[in-house]
FILO-88702 format. One line per 3 residues: number of its first residue (from 0); their letters; for each residue x, y, z of C-alpha. Coordinates in Angstrom, 3 decimals. Last residue first. Example, Ala and Ser with C-alpha at 12.3 -4.5 7.8 and 13.67 -1.06 7.14 Angstrom:
BEGIN
1) SA) 13.670 -1.060 7.140 | 12.300 -4.500 7.800
This chain:
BEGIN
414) XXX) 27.184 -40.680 -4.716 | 29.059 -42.023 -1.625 | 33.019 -42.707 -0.809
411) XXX) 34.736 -42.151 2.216 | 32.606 -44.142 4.673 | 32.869 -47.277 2.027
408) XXX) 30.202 -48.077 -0.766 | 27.913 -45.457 0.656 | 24.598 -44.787 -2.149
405) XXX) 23.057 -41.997 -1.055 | 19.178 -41.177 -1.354 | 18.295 -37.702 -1.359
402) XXX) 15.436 -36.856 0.104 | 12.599 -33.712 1.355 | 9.937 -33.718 3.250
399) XXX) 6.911 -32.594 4.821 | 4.914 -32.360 7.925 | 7.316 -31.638 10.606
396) XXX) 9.442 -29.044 8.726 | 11.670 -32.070 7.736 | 15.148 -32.552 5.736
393) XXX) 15.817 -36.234 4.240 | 18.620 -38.071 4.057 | 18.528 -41.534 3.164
390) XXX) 21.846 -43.682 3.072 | 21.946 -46.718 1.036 | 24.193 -49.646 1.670
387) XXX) 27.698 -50.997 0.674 | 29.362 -53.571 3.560 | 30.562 -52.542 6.783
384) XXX) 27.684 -50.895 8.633 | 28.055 -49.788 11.710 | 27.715 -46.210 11.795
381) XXX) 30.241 -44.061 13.598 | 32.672 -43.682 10.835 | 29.996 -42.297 8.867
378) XXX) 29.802 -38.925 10.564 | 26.730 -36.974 10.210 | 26.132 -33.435 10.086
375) XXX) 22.839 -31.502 9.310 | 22.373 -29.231 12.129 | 18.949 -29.329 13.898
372) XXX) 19.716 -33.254 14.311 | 17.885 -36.971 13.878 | 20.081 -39.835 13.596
369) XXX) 19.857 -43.490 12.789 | 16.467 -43.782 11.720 | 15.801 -47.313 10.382
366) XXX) 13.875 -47.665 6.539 | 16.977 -49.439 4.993 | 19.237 -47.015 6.544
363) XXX) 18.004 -43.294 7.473 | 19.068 -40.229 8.626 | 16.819 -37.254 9.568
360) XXX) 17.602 -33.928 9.463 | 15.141 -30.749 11.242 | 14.122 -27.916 9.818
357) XXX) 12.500 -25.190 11.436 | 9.718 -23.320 9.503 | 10.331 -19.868 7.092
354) XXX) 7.829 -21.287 5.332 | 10.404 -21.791 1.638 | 12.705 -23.615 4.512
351) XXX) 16.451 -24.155 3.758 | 18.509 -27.231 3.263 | 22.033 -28.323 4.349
348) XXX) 23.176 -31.547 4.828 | 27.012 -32.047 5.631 | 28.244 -35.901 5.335
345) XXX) 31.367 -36.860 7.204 | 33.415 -40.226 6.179 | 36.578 -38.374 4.842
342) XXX) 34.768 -36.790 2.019 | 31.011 -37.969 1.444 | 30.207 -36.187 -1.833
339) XXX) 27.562 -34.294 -3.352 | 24.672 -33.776 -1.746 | 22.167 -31.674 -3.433
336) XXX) 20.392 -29.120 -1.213 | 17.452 -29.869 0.353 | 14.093 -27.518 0.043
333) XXX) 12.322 -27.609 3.010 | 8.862 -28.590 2.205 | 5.459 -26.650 1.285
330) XXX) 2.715 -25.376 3.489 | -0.082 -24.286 1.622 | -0.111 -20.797 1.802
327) XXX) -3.774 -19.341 2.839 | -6.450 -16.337 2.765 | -7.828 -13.808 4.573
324) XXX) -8.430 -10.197 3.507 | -10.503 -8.224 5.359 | -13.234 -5.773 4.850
321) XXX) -15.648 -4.763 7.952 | -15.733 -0.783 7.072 | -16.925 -1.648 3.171
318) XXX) -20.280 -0.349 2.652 | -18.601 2.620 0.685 | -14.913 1.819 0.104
315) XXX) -11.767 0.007 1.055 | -11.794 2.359 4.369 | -7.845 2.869 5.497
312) XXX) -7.361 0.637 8.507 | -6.295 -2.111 6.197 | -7.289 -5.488 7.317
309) XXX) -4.717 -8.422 6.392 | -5.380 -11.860 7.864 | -2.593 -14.725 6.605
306) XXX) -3.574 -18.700 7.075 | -0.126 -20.536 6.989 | -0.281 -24.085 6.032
303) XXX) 1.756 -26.754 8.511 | -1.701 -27.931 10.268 | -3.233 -24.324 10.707
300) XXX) 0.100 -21.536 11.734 | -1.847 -18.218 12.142 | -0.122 -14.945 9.895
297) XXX) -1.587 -11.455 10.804 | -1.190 -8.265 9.336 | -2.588 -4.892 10.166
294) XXX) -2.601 -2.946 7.831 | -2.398 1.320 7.450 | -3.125 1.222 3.640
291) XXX) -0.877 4.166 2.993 | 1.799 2.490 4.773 | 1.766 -0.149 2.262
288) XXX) 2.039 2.518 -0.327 | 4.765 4.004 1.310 | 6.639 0.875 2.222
285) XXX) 6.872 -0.247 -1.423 | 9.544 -2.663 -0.327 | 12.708 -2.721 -3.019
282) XXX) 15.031 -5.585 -3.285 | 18.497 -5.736 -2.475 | 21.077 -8.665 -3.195
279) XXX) 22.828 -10.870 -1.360 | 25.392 -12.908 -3.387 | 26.578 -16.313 -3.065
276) XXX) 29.011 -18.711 -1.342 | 30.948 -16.841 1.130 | 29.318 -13.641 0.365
273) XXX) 29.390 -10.266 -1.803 | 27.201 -7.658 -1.770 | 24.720 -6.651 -4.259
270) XXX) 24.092 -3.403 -4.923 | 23.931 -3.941 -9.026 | 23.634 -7.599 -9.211
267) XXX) 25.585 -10.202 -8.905 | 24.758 -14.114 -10.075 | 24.242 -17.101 -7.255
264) XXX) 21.073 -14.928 -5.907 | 20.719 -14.344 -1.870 | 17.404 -12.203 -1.140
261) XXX) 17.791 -9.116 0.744 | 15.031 -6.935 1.879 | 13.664 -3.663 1.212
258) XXX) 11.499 -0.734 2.905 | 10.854 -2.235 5.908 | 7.704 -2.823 7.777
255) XXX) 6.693 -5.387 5.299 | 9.313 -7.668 7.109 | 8.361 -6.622 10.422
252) XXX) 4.684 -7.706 9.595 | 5.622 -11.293 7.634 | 6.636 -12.937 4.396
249) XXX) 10.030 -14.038 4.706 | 12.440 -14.019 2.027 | 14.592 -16.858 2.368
246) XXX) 13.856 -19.217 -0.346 | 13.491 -16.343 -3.023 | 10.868 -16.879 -6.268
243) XXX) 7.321 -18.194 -4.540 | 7.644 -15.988 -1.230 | 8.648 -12.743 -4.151
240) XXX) 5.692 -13.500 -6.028 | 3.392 -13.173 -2.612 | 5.098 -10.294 -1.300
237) XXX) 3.868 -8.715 -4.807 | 0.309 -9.933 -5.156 | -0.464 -9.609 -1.027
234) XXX) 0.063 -6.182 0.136 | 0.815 -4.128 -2.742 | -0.907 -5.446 -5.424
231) XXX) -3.982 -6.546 -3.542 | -4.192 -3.260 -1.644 | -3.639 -1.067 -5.316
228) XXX) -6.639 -2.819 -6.723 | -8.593 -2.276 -3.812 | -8.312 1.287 -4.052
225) XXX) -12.288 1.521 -3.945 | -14.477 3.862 -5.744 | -17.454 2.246 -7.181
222) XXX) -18.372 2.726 -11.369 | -21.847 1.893 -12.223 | -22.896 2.014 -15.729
219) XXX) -26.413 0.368 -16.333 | -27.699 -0.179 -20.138 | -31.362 -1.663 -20.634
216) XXX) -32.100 -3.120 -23.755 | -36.160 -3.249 -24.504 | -38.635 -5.456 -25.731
213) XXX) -42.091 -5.363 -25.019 | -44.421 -8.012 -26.541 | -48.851 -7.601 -26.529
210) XXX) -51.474 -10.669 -26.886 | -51.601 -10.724 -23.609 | -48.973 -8.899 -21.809
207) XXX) -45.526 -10.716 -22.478 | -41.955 -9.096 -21.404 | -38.469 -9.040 -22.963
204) XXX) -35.870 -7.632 -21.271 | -32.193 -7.166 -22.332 | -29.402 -6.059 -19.844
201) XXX) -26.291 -4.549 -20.765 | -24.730 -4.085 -17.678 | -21.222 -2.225 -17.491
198) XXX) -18.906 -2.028 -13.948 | -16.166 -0.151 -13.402 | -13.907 -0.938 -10.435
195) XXX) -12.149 1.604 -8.223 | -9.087 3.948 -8.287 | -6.449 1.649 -9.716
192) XXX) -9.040 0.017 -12.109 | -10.583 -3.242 -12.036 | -12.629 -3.602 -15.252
189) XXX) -16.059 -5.284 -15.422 | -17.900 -6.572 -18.294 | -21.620 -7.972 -18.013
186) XXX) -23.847 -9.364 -20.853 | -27.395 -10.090 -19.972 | -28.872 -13.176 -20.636
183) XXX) -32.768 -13.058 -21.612 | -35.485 -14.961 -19.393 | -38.908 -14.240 -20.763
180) XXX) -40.950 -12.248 -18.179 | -44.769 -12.698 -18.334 | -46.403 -9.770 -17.130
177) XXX) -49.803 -8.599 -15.481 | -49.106 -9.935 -12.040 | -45.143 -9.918 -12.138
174) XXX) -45.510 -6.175 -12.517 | -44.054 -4.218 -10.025 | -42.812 -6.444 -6.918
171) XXX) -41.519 -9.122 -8.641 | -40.034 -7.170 -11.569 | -37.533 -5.595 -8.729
168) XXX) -36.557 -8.383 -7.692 | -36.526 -10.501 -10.889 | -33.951 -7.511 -12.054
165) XXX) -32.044 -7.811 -8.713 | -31.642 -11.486 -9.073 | -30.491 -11.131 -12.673
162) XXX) -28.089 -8.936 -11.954 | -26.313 -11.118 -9.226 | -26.216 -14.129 -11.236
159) XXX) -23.946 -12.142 -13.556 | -22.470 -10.266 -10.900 | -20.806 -13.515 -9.102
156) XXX) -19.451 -14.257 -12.520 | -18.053 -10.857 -13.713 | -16.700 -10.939 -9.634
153) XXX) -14.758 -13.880 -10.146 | -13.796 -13.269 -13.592 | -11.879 -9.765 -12.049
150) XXX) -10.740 -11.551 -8.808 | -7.298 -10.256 -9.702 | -4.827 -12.524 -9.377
147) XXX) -3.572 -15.100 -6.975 | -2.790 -19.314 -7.184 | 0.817 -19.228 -7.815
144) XXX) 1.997 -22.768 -7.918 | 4.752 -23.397 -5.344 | 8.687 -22.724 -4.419
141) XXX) 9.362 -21.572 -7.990 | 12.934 -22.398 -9.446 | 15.261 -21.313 -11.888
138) XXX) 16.674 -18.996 -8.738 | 19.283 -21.710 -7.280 | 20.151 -20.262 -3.958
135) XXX) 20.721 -22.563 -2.862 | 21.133 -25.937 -5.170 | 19.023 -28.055 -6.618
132) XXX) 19.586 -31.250 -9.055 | 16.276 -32.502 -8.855 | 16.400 -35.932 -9.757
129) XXX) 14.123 -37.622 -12.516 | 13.406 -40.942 -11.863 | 10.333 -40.763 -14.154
126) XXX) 10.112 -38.579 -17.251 | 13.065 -36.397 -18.624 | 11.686 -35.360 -21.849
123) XXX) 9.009 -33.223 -20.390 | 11.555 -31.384 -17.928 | 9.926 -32.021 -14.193
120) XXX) 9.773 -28.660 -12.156 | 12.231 -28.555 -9.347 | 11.583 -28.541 -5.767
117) XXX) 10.843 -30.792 -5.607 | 11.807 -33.336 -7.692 | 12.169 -36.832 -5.981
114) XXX) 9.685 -38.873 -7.675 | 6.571 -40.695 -5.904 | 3.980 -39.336 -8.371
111) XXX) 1.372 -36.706 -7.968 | 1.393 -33.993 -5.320 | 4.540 -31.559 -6.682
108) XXX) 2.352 -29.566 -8.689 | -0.312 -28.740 -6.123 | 2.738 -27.415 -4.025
105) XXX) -0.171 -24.012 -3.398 | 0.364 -20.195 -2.982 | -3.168 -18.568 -2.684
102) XXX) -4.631 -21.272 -1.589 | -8.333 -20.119 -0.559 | -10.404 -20.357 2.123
99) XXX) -13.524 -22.325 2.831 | -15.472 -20.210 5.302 | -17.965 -21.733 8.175
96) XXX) -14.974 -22.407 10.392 | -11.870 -23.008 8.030 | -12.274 -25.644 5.353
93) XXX) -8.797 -25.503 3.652 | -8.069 -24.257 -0.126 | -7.050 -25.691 -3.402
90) XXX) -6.465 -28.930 -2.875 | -6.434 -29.440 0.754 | -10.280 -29.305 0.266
87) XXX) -11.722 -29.148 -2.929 | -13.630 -25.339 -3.861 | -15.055 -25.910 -7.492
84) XXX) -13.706 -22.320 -9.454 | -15.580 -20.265 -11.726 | -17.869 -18.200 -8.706
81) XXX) -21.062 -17.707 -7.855 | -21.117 -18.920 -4.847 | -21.552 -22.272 -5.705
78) XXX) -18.306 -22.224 -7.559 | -16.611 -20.617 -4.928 | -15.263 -16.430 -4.744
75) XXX) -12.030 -16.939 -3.337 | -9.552 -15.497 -0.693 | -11.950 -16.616 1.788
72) XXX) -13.115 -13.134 3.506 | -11.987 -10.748 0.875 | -13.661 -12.406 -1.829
69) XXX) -16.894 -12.681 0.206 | -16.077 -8.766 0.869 | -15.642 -8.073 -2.836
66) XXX) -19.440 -9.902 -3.727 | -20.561 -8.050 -1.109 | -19.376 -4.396 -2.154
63) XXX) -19.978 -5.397 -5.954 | -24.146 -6.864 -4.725 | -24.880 -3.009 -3.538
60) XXX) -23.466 -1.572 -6.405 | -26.129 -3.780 -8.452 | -28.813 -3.292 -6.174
57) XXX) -28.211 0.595 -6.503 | -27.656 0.868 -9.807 | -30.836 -1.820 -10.242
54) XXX) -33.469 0.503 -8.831 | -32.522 3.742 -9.722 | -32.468 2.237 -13.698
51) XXX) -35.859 0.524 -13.010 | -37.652 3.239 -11.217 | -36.190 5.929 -13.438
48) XXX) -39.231 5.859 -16.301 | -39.515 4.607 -19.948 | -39.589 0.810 -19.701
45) XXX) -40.457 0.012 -16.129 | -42.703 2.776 -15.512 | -44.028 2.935 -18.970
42) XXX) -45.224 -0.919 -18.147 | -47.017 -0.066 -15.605 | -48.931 2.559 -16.902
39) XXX) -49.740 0.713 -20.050 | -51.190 -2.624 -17.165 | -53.016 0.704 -15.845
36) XXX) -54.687 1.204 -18.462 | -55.571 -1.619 -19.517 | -57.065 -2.068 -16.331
33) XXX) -59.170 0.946 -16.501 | -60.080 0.340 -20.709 | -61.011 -3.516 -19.245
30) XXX) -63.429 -1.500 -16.244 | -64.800 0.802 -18.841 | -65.450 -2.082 -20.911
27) XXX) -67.192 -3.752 -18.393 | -69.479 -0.543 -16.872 | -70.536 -0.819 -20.215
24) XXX) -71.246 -4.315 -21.181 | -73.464 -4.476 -17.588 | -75.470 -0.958 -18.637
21) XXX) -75.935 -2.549 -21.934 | -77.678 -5.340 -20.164 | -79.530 -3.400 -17.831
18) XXX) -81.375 -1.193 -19.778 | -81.642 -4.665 -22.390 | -83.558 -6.319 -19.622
15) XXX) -85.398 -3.047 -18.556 | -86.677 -2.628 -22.197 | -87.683 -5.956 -22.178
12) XXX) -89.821 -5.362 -18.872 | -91.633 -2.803 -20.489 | -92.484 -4.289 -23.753
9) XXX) -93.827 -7.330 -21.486 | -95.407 -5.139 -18.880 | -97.617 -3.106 -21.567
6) XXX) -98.567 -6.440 -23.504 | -99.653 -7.766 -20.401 | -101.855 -4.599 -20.088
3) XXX) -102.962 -4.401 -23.426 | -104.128 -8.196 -22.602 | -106.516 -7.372 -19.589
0) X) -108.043 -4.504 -21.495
């Protein structure tokens, strides 16, 4: 009796061991089928749904209006901002407070060697000692490197590293903890339009569940209204080209105000007038447009470099009420004409100032200043030298510089 009974528990707790075993592999598998589940809902979101495409359209617009206001604010978009271009100081731009801005007009060109040629360029088969033979208002030349475009590689770059932020963003916060993500490079173009820039994301992502790979190439098309283009044309690109190619125009508010100015060319033109020694000749101010933009312009002298501040009253676009543009023109020398001759013991300097700055003439023998003037004359009867020397002349804004070296061999001769 005693063992039927044993026998009795024994069956009886077996069949409560496997009871509760299969009960264990079931409520598993319908907790792996639950998660599975929702790893495949998930992933539909992100692949098949509007989460992802809502999302990035509106990071990505949001990253154009700061990447264009980091633009705006330095004249540049750095290297380690995202940017092509390594920001060096006095270079290619100035440090500034906490912003590095940009040379927009630079004399990077005339830096390296000790040769008089500015403000000439240097002919290839000329090589050193070569003179610049200049004379207002000579017109061959450029009065700096132009440093200004449009920041469209700038901005492809800066929204390059830009999308891929805002797609690990957004991954990040969906499904990070049930995916792998394997890093794909998206390709980017972006077109600066008249009306507002057009922006086109093609976007591959590849992600890892398991065993399991999703692939899938995500297009985003995001075109933002702005008339930046026109702004940078107007205001800046085209005063700009015209500081580099005429000496005496003069890049300022009351000259912007007007709707042409007069640059002095040795040829004629149609409406030009007729002067002692040259011709001054109209050129055409886009008032209107600049009007249109409503700016206010200011120019701050920083160590001989100009720093220029143009806001536009008129909005640049959404997110964009605080834009400005601020950026810099290196300071570059007054530009001396040649001197020729020495007639009757009286030299005549004459040189004008690219920066609009005053220029001042300094006269030197063997390294000893033996006038400084506003006007440019000196009269060699009144220095006391009797045998041949060398007479430098130099005209100065202050900072820079520049000769001509004379050679006197009486006070009525000189070359």
């Amino acid at each position: 009796m005693k063992k039927a009974q044993i026998t009795i528990f024994m069956i009886l707790g077996i069949i409560l061991l496997l009871v509760f075993l299969l009960t264990f592999k079931l409520v598993s598998e319908v907790n792996k089928s639950s998660l599975s589940a929702e790893d495949e809902q998930v992933l539909n979101k992100v692949f098949e749904g509007e989460g992802l495409k809502s999302y990035m359209e509106s990071c990505l617009q949001d990253s154009l209006v700061n990447g264009i206001l980091l633009y705006g604010k330095q004249g540049r978009i750095w290297a380690d901002e995202g940017g092509k271009e390594e920001f060096i100081s006095g270079y290619n731009g100035i440090e500034f407070g906490n912003n590095n801005l940009a040379y927009l007009i630079s004399r990077s060109r005339y830096q390296e060697g000790e040769d008089n040629v500015y403000p000439c360029i240097i002919p290839n088969q000329e090589g050193a000692g070569y003179f610049c033979d200049y004379h207002y208002p000579d017109l061959s030349v450029n009065f700096g490197d132009k440093s200004f475009s449009l920041p469209t590689t700038e901005l492809k770059l800066f929204m390059l590293q830009e999308s891929k932020r805002c797609v690990q963003d957004y991954l990040e916060s969906e499904i990070f903890s049930v995916a792998e993500l394997e890093e794909e490079e998206p390709e980017i173009s972006i077109k600066i339009l008249d009306d507002g820039i057009r922006l086109n994301v093609n976007y591959p992502l590849r992600l890892k569940l398991g065993e399991e790979e999703f692939y899938q190439l995500n297009k985003f098309d995001i075109f933002y209204p702005t008339p930046l283009k026109r702004f940078l044309e107007t205001a800046v690109f085209k005063p700009l080209s015209w500081d580099r190619s005429f000496a005496d125009f003069d890049f300022s508010a009351e000259t912007m105000e007007k709707d042409k100015f007069y640059f002095a060319s040795p040829e004629k033109y149609f409406g030009c007038e007729n002067k002692e020694d040259y011709f001054s000749c109209p050129r055409d101010i886009p008032l209107e447009e600049y009007n249109y933009f409503a700016v206010q312009f200011k120019k701050t002298d920083f160590n001989g470099d100009d720093i220029f501040e143009l806001k536009p009253e008129l909005k640049m676009g959404e997110g964009m009420d605080n834009f400005i543009l601020r950026f810099v023109r290196q300071n570059r020398p007054p530009a001396l004409d040649k001197i020729y001759s020495c007639s009757g013991g009286l030299i005549q300097a004459e040189a004008i100032d690219p920066d609009e700055d005053e220029v001042t003439y300094i006269f030197e023998i063997n390294n000893e200043k033996i006038e400084e003037n506003n006007d440019g004359r000196l009269d060699l009867n009144e220095v006391s030298f009797t045998s041949s020397y060398t007479l430098r002349v130099t005209a100065s804004d202050g900072h820079l510089g520049d000769w001509q070296d004379l050679n006197v061999k009486s006070r009525g001769d000189c070359s």
